[in-house]
C-alpha positions as CSV (number, residue, x, y, z in Angstrom):
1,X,-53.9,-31.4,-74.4
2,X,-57.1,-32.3,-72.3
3,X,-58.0,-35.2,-70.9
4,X,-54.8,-36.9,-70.9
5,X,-52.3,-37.5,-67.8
6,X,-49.1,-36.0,-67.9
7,X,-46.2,-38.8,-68.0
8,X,-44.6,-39.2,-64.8
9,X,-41.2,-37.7,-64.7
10,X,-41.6,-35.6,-67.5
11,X,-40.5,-32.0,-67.2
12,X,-44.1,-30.8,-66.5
13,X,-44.8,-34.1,-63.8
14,X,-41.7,-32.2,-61.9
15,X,-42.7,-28.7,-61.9
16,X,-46.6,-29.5,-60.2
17,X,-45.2,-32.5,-58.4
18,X,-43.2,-32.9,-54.9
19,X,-42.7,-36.1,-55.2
20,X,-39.0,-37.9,-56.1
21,X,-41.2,-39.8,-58.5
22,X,-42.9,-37.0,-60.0
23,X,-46.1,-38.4,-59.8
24,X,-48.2,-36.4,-61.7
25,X,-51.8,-38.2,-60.0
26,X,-50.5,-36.7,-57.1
27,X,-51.3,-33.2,-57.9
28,X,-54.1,-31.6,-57.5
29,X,-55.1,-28.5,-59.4
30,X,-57.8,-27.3,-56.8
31,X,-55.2,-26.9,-53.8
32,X,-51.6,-27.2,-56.0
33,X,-52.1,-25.0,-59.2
34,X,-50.4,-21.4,-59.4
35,X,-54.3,-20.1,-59.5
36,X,-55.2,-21.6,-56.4
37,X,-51.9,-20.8,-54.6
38,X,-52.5,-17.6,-55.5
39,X,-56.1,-16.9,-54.2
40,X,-54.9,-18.2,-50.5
41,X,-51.7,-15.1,-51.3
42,X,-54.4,-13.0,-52.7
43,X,-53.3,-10.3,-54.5
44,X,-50.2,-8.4,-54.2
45,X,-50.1,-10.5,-51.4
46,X,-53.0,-9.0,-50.0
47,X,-53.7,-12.5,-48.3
48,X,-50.1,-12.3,-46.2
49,X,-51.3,-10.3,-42.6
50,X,-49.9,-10.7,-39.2
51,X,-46.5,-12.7,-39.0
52,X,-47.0,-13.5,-43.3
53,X,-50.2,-14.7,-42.8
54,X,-49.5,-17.5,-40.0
55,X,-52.6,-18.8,-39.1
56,X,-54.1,-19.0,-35.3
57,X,-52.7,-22.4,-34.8
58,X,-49.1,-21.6,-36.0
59,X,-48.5,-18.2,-34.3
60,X,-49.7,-20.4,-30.8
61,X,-47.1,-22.7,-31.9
62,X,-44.4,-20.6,-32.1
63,X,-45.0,-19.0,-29.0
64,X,-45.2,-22.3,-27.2
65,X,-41.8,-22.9,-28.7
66,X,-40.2,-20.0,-27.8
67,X,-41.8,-20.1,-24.5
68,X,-39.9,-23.4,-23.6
69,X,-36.8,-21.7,-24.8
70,X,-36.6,-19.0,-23.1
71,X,-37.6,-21.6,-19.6
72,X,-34.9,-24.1,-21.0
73,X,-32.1,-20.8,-21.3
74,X,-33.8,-19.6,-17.6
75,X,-34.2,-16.0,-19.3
76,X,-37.6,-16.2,-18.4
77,X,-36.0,-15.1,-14.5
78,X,-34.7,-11.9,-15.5
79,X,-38.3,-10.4,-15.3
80,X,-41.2,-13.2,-15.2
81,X,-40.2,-16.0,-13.1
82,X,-39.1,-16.1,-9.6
83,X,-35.1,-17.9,-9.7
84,X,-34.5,-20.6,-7.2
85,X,-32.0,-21.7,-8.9
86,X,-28.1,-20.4,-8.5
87,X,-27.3,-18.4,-11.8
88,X,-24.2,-20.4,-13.4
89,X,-20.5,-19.0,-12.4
90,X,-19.6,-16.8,-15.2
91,X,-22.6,-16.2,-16.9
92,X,-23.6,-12.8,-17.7
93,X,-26.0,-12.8,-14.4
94,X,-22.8,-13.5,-12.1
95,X,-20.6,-11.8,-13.4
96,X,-23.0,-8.3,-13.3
97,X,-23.4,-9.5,-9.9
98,X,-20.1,-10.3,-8.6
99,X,-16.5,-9.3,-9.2
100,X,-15.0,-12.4,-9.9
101,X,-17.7,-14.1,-11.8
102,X,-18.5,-16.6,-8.7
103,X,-22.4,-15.9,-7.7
104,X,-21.4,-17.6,-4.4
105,X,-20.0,-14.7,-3.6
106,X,-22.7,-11.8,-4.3
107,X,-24.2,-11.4,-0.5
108,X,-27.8,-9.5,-1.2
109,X,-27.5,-7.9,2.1
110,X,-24.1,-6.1,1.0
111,X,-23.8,-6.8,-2.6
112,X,-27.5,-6.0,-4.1
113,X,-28.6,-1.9,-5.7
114,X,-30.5,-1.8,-3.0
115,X,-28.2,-2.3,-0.2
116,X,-24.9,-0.1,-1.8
117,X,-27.8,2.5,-2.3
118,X,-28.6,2.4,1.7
119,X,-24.9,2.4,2.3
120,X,-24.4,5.1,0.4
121,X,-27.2,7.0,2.5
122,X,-25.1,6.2,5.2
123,X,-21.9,7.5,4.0
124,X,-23.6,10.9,2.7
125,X,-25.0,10.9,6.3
126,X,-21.8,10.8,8.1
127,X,-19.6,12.7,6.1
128,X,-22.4,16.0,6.6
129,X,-22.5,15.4,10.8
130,X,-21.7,18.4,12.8
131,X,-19.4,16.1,15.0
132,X,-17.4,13.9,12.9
133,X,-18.4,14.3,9.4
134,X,-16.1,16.4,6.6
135,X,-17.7,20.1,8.3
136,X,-15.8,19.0,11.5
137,X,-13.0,17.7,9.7
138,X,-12.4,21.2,8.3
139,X,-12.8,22.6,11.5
140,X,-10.1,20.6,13.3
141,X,-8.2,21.2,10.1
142,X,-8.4,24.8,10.1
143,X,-7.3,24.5,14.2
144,X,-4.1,22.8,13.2
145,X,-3.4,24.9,10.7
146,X,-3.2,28.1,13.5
147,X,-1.4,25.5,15.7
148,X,0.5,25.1,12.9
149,X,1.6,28.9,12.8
150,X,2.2,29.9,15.6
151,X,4.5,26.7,15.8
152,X,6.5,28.2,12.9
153,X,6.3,31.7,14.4
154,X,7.9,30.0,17.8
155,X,10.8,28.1,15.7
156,X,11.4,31.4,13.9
157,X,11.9,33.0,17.4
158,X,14.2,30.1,18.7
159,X,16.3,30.4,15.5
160,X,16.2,34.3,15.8
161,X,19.9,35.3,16.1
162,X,19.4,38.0,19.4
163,X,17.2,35.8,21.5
164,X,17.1,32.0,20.0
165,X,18.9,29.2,19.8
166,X,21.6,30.7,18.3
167,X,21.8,33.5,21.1
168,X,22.0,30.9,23.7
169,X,24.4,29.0,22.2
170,X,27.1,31.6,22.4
171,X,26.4,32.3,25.8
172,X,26.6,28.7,26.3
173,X,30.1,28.6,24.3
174,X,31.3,31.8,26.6
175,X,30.4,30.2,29.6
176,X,32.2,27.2,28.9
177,X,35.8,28.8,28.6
178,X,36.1,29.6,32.1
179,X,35.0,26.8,33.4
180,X,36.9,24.5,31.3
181,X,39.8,25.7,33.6
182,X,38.5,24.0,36.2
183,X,39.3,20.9,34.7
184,X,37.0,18.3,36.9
185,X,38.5,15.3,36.7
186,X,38.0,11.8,38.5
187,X,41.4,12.3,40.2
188,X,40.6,15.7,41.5
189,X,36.7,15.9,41.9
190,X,35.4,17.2,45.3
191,X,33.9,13.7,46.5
192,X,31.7,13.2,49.6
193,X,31.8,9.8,51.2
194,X,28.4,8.5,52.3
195,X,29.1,5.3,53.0
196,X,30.7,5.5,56.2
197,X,29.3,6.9,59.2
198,X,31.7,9.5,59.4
199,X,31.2,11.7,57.3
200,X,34.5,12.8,55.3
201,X,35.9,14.6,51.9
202,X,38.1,12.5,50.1
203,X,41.8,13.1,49.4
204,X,41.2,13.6,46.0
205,X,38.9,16.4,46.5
206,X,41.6,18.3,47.8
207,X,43.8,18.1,44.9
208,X,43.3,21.3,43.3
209,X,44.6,22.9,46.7
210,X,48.1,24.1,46.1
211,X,50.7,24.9,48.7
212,X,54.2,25.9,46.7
213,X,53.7,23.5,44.0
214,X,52.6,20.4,46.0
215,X,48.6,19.6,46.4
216,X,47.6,20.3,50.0
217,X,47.6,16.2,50.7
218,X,51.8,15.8,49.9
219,X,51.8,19.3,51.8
220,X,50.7,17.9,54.9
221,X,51.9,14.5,54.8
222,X,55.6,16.0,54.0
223,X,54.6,18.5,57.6
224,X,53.2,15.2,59.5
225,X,56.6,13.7,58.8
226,X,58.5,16.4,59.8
227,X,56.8,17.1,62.8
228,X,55.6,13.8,63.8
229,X,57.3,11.1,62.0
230,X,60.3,8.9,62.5
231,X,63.9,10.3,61.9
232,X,66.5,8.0,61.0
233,X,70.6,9.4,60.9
234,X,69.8,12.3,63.1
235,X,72.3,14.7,63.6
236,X,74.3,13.2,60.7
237,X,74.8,15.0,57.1
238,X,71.9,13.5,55.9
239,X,68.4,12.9,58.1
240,X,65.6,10.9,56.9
241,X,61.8,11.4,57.9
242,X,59.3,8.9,57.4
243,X,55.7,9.5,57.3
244,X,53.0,8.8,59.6
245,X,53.0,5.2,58.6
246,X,56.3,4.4,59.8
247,X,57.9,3.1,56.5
248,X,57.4,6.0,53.8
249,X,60.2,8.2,53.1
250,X,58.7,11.7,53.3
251,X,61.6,14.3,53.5
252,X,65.1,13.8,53.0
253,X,67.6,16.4,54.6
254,X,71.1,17.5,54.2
255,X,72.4,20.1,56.7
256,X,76.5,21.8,57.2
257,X,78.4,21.7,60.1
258,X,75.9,24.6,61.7
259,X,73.1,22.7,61.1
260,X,71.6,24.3,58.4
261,X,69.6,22.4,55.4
262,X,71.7,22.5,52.3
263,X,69.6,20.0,50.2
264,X,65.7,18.9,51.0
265,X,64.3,16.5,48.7
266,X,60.3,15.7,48.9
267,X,58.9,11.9,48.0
């Protein structure tokens, strides 16, 4: 049919019209039919180059767009753009940067490629000095290690049985049975007085003196008292002799009829 409108809303109106209405006067077959959609495809879609055939003004479009949202997302900084802005904590910037996620804390001076690659310089610098680096390490190293030795070779020779340690402590353990005879005490040390001006051995010094049993002290004060002391009941059976201090009985004698001492008893 030629000539005639289509009916609006009628199953042709909707296939050639965008319209809710289905107009069908709004369609126009120079720019809407499947002939002239296909000359702007061309053939075999011969027509669709570059981006599906955007034209000029669309491509510049969607660069503008993406553009602004790569500026809005600031991902623009990772090679274009200088950033003034602080990356946000925790974003994959920061965190690449720092350890904790906090870009407060990255320091460019200490924390940036550039800086651990100068440190690193620096480390690989030290460690290969003559003086103090890991060749001089090995050298003092190696010196302890022969101190080392010959300490090991000297406690072998202390432990050595004929001349160590152990040799020394017999002789040490010989020694000492002898002289534990001698049995120093506090009573019968050999002490020197210094404190007074006189210049005297002590009565305990003399201790290990012995006369017949008695220490060389009760020796002589029992002589003092016989020779010098006081005599009380002399002449009778019994005689007393009191030592140099008057009062101390010393010697006490019994003697017969001739004179002659039956019985002497020492204090």
């Amino acid at each position: 049919m030629t000539g005639t409108d289509i009916v609006d809303n009628s199953i042709i109106a909707k296939l050639v019209s965008k319209e809710t209405t289905a107009d069908w006067d709004d369609f126009v077959n120079t720019t809407d039919s499947l002939q002239a959609n296909r000359d702007n495809i061309g053939t075999l879609g011969a027509g669709l180059s570059d981006l599906g055939g955007m034209s000029t003004g669309m491509k510049v479009e969607v660069q503008v767009v993406a553009d602004l949202a790569l500026v809005a997302k600031k991902l623009d900084h990772l090679v274009f753009a200088a950033e003034s802005d602080d990356p946000v904590h925790n974003s994959i910037m920061a965190k690449l940067a720092s350890s904790t996620g906090d870009w407060s804390t990255f320091v460019e001076g200490d924390d940036s490629l550039q800086a651990i690659s100068g440190g690193l310089v620096t480390v690989n610098s030290d460690l290969a000095n003559g003086t103090d680096g890991l060749g001089a390490l090995k050298t003092l190293i190696d010196a302890i290690k022969t101190e080392t030795a010959l300490i090991v070779d000297d406690t072998d020779l202390i432990d050595n049985g004929t001349s160590g340690l152990a040799k020394i402590a017999t002789d040490v353990a010989a020694i000492k049975v002898p002289t534990d005879k001698l049995a120093f005490t506090t009573a019968n040390q050999l002490d020197v007085d210094w404190v007074n001006t006189t210049r005297k051995l002590t009565s305990a010094g003399l201790d290990l003196v012995l006369v017949d049993g008695k220490t060389l002290p009760a020796a002589l004060q029992i002589i003092a008292a016989v020779v010098a002391g006081k005599i009380t009941d002399a002449g009778a059976p019994t005689e007393t002799f009191k030592g140099l201090d008057g009062t101390t009985t010393r010697v006490t004698v019994t003697v017969d009829s001739s004179g002659n001492r039956t019985t002497v008893v020492y204090a």
